[in-house]
C-alpha positions as CSV (number, residue, x, y, z in Angstrom):
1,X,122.2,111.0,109.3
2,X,119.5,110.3,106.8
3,X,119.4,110.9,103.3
4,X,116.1,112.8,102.8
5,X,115.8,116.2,104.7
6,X,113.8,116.2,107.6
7,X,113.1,118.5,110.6
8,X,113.1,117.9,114.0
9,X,111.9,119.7,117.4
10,X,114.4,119.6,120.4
11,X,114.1,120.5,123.8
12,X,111.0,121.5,126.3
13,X,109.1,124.5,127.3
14,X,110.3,127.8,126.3
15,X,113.5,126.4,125.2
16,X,112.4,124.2,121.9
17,X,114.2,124.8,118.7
18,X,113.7,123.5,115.3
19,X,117.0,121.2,114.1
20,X,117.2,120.5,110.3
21,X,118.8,116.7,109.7
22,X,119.6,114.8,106.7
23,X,120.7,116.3,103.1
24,X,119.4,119.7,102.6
25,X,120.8,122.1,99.9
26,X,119.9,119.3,97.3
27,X,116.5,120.2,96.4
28,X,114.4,123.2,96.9
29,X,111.0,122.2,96.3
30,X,111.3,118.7,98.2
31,X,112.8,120.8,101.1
32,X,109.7,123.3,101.0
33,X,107.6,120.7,101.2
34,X,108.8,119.2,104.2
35,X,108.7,122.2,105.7
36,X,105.5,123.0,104.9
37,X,104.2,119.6,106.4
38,X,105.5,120.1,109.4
39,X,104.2,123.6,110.1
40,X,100.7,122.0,109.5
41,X,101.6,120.1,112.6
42,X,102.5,122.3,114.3
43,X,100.0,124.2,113.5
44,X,97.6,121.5,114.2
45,X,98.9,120.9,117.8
46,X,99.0,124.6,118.2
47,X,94.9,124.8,117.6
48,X,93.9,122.5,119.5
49,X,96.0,124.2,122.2
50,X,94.2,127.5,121.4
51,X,90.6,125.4,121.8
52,X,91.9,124.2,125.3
53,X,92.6,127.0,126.3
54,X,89.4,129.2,125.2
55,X,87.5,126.4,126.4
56,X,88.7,126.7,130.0
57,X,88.1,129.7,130.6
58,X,91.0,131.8,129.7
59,X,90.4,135.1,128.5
60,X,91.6,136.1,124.7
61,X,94.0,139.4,126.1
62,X,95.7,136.1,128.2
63,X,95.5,133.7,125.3
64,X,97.1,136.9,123.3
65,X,99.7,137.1,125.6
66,X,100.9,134.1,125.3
67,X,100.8,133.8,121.8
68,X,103.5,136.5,121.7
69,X,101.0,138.8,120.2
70,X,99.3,142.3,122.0
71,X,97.6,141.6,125.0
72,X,94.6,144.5,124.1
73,X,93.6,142.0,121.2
74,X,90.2,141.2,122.5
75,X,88.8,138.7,119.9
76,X,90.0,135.8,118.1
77,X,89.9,137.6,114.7
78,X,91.9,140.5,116.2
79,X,94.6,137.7,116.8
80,X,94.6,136.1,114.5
81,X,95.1,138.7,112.1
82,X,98.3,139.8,114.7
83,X,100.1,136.0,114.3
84,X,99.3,136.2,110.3
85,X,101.1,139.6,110.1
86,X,104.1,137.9,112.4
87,X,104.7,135.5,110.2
88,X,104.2,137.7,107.2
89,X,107.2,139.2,108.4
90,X,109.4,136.6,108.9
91,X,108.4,135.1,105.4
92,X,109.4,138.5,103.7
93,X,112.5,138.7,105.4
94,X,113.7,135.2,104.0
95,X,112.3,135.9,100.2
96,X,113.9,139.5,100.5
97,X,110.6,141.4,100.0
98,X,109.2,143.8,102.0
């Protein structure tokens, strides 16, 4: 196990999940950061996904549908605004607002 907290993606397909290793609990904002990084890549990997998709063809209700958000989105905006409100909830949820 390593000292500094890390996080780490396990699995393939529909059954990935997101393993914390090293020392967590020790310090908040060095934890937050690493976090933070790594939704950037994610988010990164997860664009040019969206561009690959858009750009062969595949209609936004399908791209929405498998971005877990409505299929009757029919734009990118209307999607986007969808996966911001997702993970507007799941950010409230862990800072207890909302």
């Amino acid at each position: 196990m390593t000292g500094a907290p890390a996080l780490r993606l396990r699995g393939r397909g529909d059954r990935v999940r997101l393993r914390r290793i090293g020392r967590w609990n020790r310090d908040p904002l060095a934890e937050l950061r690493v976090a933070c990084r790594t939704t950037v890549a994610a988010d990164k990997a997860l664009a040019e996904s969206l561009r690959a998709a858009h750009e062969a063809g595949c209609s936004w209700p399908k791209i929405a549908t498998a971005l877990g958000v409505a299929p009757t989105l029919s734009n990118w905006d209307e999607i986007a605004a969808a996966m911001a409100a997702n993970r507007r909830v799941i950010w409230d949820r862990a800072v207890g607002e909302g």
